[in-house]
N, C-alpha and C positions, 0 to 999 in steps of 0.2 A: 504494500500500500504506500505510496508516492505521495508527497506532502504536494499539493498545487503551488507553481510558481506563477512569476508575474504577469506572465502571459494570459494564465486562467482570468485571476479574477480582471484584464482589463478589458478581455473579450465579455465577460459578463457585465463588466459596468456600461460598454457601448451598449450592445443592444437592449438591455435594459432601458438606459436612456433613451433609448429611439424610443421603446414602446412606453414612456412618462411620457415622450412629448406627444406623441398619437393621442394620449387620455386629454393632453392639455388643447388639443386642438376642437375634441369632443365637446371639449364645455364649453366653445363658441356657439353652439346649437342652444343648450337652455339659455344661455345668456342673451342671444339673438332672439328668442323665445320673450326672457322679459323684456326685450327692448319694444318689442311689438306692443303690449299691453302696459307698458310705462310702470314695471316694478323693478325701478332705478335700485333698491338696496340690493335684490336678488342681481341685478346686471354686476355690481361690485362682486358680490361673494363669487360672481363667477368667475370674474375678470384676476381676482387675487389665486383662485386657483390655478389658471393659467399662466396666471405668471410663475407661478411656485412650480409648475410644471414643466416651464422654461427654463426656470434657472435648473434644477435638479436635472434637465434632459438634458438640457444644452451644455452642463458645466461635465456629465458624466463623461458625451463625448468627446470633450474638448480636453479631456485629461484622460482618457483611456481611449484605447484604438484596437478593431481588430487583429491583434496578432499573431493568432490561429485561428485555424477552422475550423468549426463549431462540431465537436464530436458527442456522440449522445450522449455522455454526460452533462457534457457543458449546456448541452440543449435544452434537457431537460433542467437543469439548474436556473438555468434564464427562466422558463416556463414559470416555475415556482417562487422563484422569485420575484420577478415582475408581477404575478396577482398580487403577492403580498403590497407590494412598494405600491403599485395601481390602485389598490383600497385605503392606505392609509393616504394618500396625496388624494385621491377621490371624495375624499370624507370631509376636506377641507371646504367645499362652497356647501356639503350639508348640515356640517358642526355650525357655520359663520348665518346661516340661518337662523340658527334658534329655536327651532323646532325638535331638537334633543338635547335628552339632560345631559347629555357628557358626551365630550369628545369617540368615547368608546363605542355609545350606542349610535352614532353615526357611522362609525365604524363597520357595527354590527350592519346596518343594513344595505351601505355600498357591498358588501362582502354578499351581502344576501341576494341584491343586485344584480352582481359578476358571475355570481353562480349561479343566474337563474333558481333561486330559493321560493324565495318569494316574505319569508317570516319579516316581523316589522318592529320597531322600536322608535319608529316617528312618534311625535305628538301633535294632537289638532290638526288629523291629515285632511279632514271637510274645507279646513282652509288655507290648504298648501300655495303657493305661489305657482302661478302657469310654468313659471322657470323649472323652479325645485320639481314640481310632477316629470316636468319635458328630461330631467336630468334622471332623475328615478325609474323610470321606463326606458330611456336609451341605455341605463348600464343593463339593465336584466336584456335588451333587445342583443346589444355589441356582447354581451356576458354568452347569450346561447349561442350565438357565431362563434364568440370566442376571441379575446384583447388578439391574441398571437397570429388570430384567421388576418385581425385587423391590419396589423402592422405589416404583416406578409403580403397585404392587397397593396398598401398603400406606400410604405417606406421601406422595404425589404429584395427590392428591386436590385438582383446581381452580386448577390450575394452569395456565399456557396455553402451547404449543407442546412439550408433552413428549413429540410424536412423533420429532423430532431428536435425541432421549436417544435410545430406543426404536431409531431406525438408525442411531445412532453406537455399538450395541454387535453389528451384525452383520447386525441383521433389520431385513427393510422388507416385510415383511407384513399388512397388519392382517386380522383376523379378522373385527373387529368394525370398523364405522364409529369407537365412540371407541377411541383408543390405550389407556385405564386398564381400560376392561371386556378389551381384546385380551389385556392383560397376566394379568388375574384368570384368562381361559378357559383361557392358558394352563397356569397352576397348576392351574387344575381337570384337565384331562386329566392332566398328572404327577401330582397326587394319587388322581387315579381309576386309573392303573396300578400305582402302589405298592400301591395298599392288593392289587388282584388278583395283583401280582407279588410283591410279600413272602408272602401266603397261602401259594400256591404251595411254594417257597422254603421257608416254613418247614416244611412236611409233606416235602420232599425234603432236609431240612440231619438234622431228626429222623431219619427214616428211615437215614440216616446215622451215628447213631450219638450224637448231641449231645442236654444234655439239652435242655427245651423253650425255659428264658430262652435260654442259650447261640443254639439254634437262629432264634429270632426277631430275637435283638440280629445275628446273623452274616445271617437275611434279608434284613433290612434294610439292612444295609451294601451286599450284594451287589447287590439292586436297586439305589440308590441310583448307585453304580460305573457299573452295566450300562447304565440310563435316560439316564443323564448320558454314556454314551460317555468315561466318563473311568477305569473299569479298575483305581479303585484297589480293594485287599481288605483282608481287616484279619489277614491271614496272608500272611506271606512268600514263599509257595510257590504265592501266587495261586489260582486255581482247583484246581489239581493237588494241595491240601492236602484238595480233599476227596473225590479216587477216586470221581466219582458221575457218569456218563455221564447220570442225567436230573438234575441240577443244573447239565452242561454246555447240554444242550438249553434248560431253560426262560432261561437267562441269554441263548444266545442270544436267543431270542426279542423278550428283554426288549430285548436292546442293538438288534437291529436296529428293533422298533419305534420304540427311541428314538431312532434316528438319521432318521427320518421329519419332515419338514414338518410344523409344527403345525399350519399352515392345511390338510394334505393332513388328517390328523387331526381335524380340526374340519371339514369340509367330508363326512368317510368317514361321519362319529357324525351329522350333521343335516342334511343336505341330499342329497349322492348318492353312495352305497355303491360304483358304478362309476367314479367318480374311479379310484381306484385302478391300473385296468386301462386308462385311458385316457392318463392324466399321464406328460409324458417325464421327468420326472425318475423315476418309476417305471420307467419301459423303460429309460431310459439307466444304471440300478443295476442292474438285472438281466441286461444286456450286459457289462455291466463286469465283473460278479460272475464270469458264466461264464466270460470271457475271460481274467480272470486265477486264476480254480479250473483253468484246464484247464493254466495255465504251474505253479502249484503242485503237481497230482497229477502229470504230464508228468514235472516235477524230481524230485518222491520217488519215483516208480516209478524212474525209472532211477539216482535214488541208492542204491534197495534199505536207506534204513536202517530201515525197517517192515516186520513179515515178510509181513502179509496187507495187500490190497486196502483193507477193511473200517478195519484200524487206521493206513493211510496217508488215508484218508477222514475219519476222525474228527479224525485230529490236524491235519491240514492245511486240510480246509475250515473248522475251527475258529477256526485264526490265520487264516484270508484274512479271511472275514466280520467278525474283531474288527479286523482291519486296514484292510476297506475302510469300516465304522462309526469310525473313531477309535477304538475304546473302548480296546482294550491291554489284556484278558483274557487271558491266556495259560495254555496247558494242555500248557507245553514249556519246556524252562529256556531263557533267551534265549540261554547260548551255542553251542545247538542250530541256531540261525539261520542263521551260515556256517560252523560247523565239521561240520556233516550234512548240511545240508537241499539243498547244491548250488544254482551259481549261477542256472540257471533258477529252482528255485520262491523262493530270496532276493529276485529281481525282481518276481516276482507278487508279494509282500509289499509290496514298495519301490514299485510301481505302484500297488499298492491303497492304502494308505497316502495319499500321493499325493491322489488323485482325494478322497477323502473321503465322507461321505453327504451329505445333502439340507439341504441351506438353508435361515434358518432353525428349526434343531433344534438338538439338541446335540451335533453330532457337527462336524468341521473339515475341513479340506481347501481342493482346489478345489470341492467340491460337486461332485453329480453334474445337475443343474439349467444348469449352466456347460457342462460337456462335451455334454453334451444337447443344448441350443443351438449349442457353437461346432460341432459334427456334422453338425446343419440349418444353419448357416450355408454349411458347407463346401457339402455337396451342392447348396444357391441359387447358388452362384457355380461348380459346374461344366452347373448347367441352363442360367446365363446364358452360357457359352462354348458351348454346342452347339445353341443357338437362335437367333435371326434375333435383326439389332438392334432392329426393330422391335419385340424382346417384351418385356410390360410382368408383371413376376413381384413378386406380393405374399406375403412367404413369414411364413405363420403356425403357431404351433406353444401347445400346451394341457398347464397347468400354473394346475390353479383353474379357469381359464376363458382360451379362445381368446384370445391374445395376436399382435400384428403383432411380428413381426423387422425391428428397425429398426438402421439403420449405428451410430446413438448407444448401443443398449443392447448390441449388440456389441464396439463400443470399451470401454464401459464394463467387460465380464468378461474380455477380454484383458487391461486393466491387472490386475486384481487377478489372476486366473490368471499373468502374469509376475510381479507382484509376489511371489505364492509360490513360482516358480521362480528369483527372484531368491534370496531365503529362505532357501531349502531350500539354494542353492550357497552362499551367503555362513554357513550353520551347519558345512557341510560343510569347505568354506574352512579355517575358522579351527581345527576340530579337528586337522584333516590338521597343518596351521600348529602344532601345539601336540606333534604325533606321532603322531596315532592313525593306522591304517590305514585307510587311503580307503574301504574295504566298511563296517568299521563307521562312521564317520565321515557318509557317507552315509544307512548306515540309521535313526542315532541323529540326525542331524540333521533328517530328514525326520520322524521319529517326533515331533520335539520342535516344530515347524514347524507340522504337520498339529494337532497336538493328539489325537496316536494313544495315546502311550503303550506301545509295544511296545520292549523295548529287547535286546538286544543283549548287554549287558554295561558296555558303556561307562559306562554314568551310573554313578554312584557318589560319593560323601564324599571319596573318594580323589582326583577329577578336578579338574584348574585352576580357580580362582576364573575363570578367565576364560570358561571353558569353561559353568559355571554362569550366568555374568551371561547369555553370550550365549544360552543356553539358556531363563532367563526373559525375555526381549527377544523371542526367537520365539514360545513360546507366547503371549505377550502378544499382539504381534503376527498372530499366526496366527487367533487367539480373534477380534478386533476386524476383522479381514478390511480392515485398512490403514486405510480411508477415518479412522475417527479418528484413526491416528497421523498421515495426512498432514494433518487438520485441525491436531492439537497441534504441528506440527511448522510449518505456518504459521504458527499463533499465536505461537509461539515468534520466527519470525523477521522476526512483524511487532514484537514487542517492539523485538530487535537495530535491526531497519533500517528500519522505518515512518518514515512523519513525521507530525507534530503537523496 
């Protein structure tokens, strides 16, 4: 184990800084946002971010310089990195607002943000500033793309090995042969659904009641939320602020689209429209779906607290599908979750949750691509006990294109699949530890793990600093699917223990 020299850490401070100044260009968007509506204080708090984004990006590169090519540790080390340093600089035009008690909880929910979470720690969100909503909604939007998709679209131009960036923040897909075109497609498809999914939206927010700016600025957010699977809204009362059964419909839509493979995506739009219906990570979500719709309808019919069929349908398959997307839409007050809904359909939620969507996208979890697989793995290994030893079994399975199931790329989802059962126990752990009650505790941990955003009750301002750290620690972690933290976390202690 080799102690890192100068070279490492200056290649991590450049691009690092490039992707500070990317964040700092970002908040010319809300900022431009209050300029429209003349909320001159929020134009400041953005404008101080920016600069603070400037000097930290611009000083980084101006004193560090590529001096090696980015090899997958170092790749992965930027990844991890830069979320961090991208939320704590991020938090600054949220803290300078006012609207949270401490720098922390601001914190807490850029983190929540970036990870497409959705959980919340604002106060008096009913009367957030146009700005602050515009800024809250583009990180969860840029968070399910992904900061690294970002900087690879825009400032990452001719650079050599920034495919290691690219899967030290999740995904290891390409779409495209080069990594920066992979990165641009994917912004094309998020921008090609916003634009058909705000449309939408805005003719159903109108219809509602709202005048037309209100209705377009509130579209927009709501796509944004949905696409990204991160659930945030720019009303307190979530979805149920706005009484509209087809604003619930096209939202779904929206969230579960966006919890889809972009490559399934890119692959559906140009080359073969049957993907779809052949991909197991398609079948393996559509198994899941039903199997935990039938523990959630199962639980509220015989909790009886819906009077008809129809309206235990709406409300429940509503929260399963934002549950098994990560999104954290809710169209139920969270302390609805264990004080009604009965410990059956609370599990269907806690399972769904769990499992997560498709790999990636924007949505968290184990992935449904992961259970898919370890399912067919399962089943090769009870062919291999009921057949001769002589059989020779090559077990393949289609996600893009025919793939062999090999012992290494199984090894390989087992770690990270326990590393999120590690996770999910060690969030739950420490709340319990702190006095919550183990159901919430549980659900709020796993919520905060997954990158669901459904809560409970628990989160709140009111909750332990510690309970907060540990909660932006998971989403963090949860977001980045480990492999970089276990990269920064060698790096780390090749510093401590390497040798020269």
């Amino acid at each position: 184990m080799f102690k890192p020299i100068r070279a490492d850490y200056s290649t991590i401070g450049f691009y690092s800084g490039k992707i500070v100044i990317g964040i700092g260009l970002l908040m010319l968007i809300p900022a431009f946002t209050s300029c429209l509506f003349g909320e001159w204080l929020a134009v400041l708090d953005f404008m101080t971010g920016f600069s603070l984004c400037f000097i930290i990006g611009l000083g980084l590169q101006i004193f560090t310089s590529p001096q090696k090519e980015i090899n997958w540790m170092l790749g992965m080390v930027i990844a991890s990195v830069s979320w961090f340093v991208s939320t704590c600089i991020g938090a600054v035009p949220s803290w300078l607002s006012g609207q949270y008690g401490s720098y922390l909880d601001a914190c807490f929910d850029v983190m929540s943000g970036y990870t497409t979470t959705g959980l919340i720690l604002i106060q008096n969100l009913n009367h957030t500033s146009n700005g602050l909503n515009m800024w809250r909604h583009l990180l969860s939007y840029v968070g399910g793309q992904g900061i690294i998709v970002v900087a690879l679209t825009f400032s990452m131009k001719g650079f050599a090995n920034t495919y290691s960036l690219y899967v030290g923040e999740g995904k290891d897909e390409r779409l495209l042969p080069n990594v920066i075109h992979t990165a641009r497609i994917i912004w094309i498809i998020s921008l090609a659904y916003m634009g058909i999914g705000t449309f939408f939206l805005t003719f159903a927010i109108r219809l509602a009641g709202m005048s037309w700016t209100r209705s377009f600025l509130h579209s927009l957010w709501l796509f944004m939320g949905a696409w990204s699977t991160g659930g945030f809204t720019p009303m307190s009362q979530n979805l149920m602020y706005y009484h509209s059964s087809v604003i619930e419909i096209i939202t779904l839509v929206i969230f579960v689209a966006g919890s889809l493979n972009f490559a399934l995506h890119f692959t559906v739009w140009h080359i073969n429209p049957k993907e779809i219906l052949d991909n197991l990570e398609i079948v393996s979500f559509t198994c899941t779906v039903l199997i935990t719709s039938a523990f959630v309808l199962l639980g509220l019919e015989r909790s009886g607290i819906y009077p008809t069929v129809l309206s235990s349908w709406r409300r429940g398959f509503y929260q399963l599908v934002s549950a098994h997307t990560t999104t954290g839409n809710m169209t139920i007050y969270g302390t609805t979750w264990i004080g009604n809904w009965g410990f059956i359909s609370y599990s269907g939620i806690i399972i769904a949750m769990a499992i997560g969507g498709s790999a990636c996208s924007t949505a968290g979890g184990f992935k449904n691509l992961r259970i898919g697989v370890i399912f067919a793995a399962l089943v090769e290994d009870i062919r291999r006990l009921i057949s001769p030893e002589s059989s020779v079994f090559v077990q393949r399975f289609h996600h893009i294109k025919d793939q062999v199931l090999t012992d290494k790329y199984i090894r390989m989802i087992m770690l990270i699949v326990l590393s999120y059962i590690g996770l999910y126990a060690a969030s739950t752990f420490i709340a319990v530890a702190e006095g919550y009650p183990f159901l919430e505790a549980v659900f709020e941990g796993i919520s905060a793990a997954s990158n669901t955003g459904l809560t409970c009750g628990l989160t709140s301002p009111s909750m332990p600093s510690l309970i907060k750290i540990v909660y932006i620690f998971a989403m963090w972690a949860g977001r980045l699917e480990f492999m970089a933290l276990f990269a920064l976390f060698g790096f780390i202690g090749c510093i401590i223990w390497g040798r020269k």
